[in-house]
C-alpha positions as a Markdown table, in Angstrom:
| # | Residue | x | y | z |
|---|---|---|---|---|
| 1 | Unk | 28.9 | 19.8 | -14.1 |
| 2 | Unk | 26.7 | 18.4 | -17.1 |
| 3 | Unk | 22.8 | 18.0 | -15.7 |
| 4 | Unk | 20.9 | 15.0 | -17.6 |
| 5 | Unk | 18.4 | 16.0 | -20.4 |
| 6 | Unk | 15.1 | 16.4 | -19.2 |
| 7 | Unk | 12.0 | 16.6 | -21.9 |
| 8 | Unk | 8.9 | 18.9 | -21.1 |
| 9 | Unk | 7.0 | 15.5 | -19.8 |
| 10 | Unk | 9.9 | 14.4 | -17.3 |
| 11 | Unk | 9.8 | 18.4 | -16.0 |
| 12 | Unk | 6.0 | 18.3 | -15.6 |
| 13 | Unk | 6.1 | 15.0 | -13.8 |
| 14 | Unk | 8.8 | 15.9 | -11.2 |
| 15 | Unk | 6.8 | 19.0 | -10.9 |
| 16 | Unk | 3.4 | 17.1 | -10.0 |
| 17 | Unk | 5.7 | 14.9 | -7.7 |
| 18 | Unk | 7.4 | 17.6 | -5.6 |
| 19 | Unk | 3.8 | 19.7 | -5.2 |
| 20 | Unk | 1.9 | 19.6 | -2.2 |
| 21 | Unk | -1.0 | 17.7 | -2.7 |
| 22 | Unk | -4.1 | 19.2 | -0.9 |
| 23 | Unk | -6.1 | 15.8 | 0.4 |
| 24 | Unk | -9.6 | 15.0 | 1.7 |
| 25 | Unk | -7.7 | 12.0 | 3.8 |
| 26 | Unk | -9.3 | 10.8 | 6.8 |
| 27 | Unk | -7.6 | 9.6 | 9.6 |
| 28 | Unk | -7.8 | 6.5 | 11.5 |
| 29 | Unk | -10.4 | 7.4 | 14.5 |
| 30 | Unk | -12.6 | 9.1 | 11.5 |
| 31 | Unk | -12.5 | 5.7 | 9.3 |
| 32 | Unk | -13.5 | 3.5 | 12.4 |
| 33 | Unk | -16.5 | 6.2 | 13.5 |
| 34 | Unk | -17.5 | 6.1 | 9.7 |
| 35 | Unk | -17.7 | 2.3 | 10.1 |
| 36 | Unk | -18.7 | 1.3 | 13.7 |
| 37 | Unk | -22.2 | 0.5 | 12.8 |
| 38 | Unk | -20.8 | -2.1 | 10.0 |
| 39 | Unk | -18.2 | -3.4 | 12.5 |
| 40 | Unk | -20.9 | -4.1 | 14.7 |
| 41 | Unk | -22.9 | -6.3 | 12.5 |
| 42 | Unk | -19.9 | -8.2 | 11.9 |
| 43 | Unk | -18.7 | -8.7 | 15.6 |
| 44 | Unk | -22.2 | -9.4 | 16.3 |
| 45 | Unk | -22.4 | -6.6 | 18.7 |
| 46 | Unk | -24.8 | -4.2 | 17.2 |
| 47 | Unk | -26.4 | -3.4 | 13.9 |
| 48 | Unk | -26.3 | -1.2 | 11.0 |
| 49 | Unk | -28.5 | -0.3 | 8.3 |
| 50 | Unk | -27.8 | -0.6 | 4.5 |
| 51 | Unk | -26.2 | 3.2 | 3.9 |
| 52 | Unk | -23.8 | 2.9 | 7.0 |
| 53 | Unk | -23.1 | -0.5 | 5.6 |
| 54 | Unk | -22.6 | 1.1 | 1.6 |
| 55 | Unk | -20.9 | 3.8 | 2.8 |
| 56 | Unk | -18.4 | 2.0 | 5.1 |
| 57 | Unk | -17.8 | -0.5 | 2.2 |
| 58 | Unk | -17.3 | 2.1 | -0.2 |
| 59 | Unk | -15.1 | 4.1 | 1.7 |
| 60 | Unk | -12.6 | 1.1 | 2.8 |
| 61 | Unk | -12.6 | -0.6 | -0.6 |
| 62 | Unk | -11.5 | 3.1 | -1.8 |
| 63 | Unk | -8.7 | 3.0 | 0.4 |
| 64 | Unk | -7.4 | -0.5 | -0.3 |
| 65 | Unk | -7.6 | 0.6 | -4.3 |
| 66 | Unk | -6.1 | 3.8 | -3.4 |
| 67 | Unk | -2.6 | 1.8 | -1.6 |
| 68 | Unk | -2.4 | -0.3 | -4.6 |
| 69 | Unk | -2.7 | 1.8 | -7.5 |
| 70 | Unk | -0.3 | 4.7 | -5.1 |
| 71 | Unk | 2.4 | 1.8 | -4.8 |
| 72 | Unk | 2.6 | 1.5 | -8.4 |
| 73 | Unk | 2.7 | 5.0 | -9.3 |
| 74 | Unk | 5.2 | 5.6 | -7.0 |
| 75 | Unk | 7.5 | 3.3 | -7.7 |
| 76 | Unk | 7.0 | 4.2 | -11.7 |
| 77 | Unk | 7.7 | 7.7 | -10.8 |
| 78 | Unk | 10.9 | 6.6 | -8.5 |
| 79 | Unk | 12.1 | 4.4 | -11.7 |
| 80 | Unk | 11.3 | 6.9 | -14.2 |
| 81 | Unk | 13.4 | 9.8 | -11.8 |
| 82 | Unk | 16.3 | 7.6 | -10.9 |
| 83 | Unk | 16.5 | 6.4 | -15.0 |
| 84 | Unk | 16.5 | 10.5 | -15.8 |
| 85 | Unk | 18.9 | 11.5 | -13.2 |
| 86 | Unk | 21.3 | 8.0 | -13.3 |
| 87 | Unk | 21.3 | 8.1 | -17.2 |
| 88 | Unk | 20.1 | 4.6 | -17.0 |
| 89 | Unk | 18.8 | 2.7 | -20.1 |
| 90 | Unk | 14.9 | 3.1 | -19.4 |
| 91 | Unk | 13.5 | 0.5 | -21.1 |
| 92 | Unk | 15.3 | -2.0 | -19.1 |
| 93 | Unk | 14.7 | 0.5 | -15.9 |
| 94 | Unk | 11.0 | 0.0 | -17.0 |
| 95 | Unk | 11.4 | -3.9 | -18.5 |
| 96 | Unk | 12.4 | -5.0 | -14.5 |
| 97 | Unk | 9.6 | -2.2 | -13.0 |
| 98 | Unk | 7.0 | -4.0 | -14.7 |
| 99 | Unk | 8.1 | -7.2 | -13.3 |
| 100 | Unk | 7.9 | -6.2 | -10.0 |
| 101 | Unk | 4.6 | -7.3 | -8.7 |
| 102 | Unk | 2.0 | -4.8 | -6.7 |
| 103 | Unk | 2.4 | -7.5 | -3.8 |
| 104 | Unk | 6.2 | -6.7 | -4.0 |
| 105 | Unk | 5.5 | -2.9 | -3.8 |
| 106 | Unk | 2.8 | -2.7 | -1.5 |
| 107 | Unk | 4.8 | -5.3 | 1.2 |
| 108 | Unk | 1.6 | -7.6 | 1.8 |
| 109 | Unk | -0.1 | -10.5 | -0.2 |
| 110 | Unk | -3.7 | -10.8 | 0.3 |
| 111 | Unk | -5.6 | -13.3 | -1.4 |
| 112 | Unk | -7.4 | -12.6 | -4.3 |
| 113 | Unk | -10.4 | -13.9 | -2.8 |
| 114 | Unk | -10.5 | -11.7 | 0.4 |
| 115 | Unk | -13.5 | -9.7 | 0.8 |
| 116 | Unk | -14.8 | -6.2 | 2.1 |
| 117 | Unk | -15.6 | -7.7 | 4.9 |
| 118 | Unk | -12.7 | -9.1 | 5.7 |
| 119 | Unk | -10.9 | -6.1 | 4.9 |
| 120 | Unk | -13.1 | -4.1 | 7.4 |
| 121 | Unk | -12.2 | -6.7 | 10.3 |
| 122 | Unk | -8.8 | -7.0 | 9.9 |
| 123 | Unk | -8.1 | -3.2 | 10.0 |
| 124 | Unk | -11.1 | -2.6 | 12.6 |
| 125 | Unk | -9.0 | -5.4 | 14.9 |
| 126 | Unk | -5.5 | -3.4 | 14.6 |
| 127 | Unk | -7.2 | -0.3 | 15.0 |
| 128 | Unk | -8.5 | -1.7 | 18.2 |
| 129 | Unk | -5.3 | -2.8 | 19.6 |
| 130 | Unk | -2.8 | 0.3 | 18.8 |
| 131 | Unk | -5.6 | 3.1 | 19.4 |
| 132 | Unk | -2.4 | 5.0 | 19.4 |
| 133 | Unk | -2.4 | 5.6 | 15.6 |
| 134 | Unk | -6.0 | 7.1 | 16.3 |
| 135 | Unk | -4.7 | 10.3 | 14.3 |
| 136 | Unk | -2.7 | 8.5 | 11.5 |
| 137 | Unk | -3.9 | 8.6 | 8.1 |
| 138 | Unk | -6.4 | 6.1 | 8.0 |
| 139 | Unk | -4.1 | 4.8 | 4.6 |
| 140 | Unk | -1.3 | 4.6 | 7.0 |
| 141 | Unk | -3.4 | 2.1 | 9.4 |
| 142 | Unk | -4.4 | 0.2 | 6.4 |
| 143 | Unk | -0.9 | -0.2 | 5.0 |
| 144 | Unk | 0.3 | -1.5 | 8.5 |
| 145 | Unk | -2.6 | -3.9 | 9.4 |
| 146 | Unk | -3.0 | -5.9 | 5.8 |
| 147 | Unk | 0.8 | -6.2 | 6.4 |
| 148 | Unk | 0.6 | -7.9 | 9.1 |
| 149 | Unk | -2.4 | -10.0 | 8.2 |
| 150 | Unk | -0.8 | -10.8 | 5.0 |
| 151 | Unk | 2.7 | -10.7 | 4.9 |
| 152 | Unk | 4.1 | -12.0 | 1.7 |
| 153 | Unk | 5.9 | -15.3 | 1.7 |
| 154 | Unk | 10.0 | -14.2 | 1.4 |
| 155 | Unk | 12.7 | -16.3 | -0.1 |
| 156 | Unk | 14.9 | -18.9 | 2.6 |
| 157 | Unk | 17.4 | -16.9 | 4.1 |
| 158 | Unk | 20.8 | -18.3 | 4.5 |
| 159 | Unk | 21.9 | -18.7 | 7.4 |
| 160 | Unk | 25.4 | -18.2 | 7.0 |
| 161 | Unk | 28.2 | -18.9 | 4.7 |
| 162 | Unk | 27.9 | -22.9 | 3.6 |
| 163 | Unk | 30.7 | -25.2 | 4.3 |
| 164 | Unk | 31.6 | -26.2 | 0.5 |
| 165 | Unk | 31.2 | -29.8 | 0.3 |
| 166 | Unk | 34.0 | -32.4 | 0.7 |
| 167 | Unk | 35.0 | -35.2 | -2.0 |
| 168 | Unk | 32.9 | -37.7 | -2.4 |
């Protein structure tokens, strides 16, 4: 059996990718403690002062950064393994990766203009109705509420083979 050339970098990389990574995550319960104060103010149910606020803000804006720069490294390190171990031509492997867009990775299109704020409601509102996920990486909450709040507009479906048209 012949095994596909690997250079020092590939090695290194699939090394890096197949490591543990040791993570300061937070999960889901801790990101909606961390922020309950801020969630407050913007139900209009309570009040926060300017460091719960910062910190809050910080913290979710980190994690929404954190899905979309993930989702592009991952996929770049699934294209860059699959052209190593399939012997495929990289650059077009990496010509059709970089016309994939983040939206198309990440499985949700928010709009450009969508703030903090909005971020901190949406995922506050899904937290409150699957308190379930309480434990879940608070990433893992994130991922699933912005896709539902901002699913990405798909292509028609068929909806079956067409009848091929008759003479005219």
């Amino acid at each position: 059996m012949r095994f596909p050339h690997f250079t020092f970098a590939s090695v290194v990389t699939l090394l890096l990718v197949s490591q543990p990574v040791q993570s300061a995550s937070i999960t889901a319960a801790e990101w909606y403690s961390d922020c309950a104060a801020y969630i407050g103010v913007l139900t209009g149910t309570g009040d926060g002062d300017d460091l719960e606020i910062t910190y809050c803000m910080g913290q979710t804006l980190g994690i929404v950064s954190g899905l979309e720069t993930g989702s592009r490294i991952g996929a770049l390190s699934m294209a860059s393994l699959l052209a190593l171990l399939l012997n495929l031509d990289r650059d077009a492997v990496f010509q059709i990766f970089n016309e994939v867009s983040p939206e198309e990775l990440l499985g949700f299109c928010k709009p450009a203009e969508t703030t903090g704020s909005q971020l901190i409601s949406i995922v506050a509102d899904y937290f409150r109705r699957h308190p379930d996920k309480a434990g879940l990486p608070a990433t893992a909450v994130f991922f699933e509420a912005l896709q539902e709040a901002y699913p990405c507009a798909s292509e028609p479906q068929s909806t079956g083979p067409q009848e091929p048209a008759g003479p005219e």
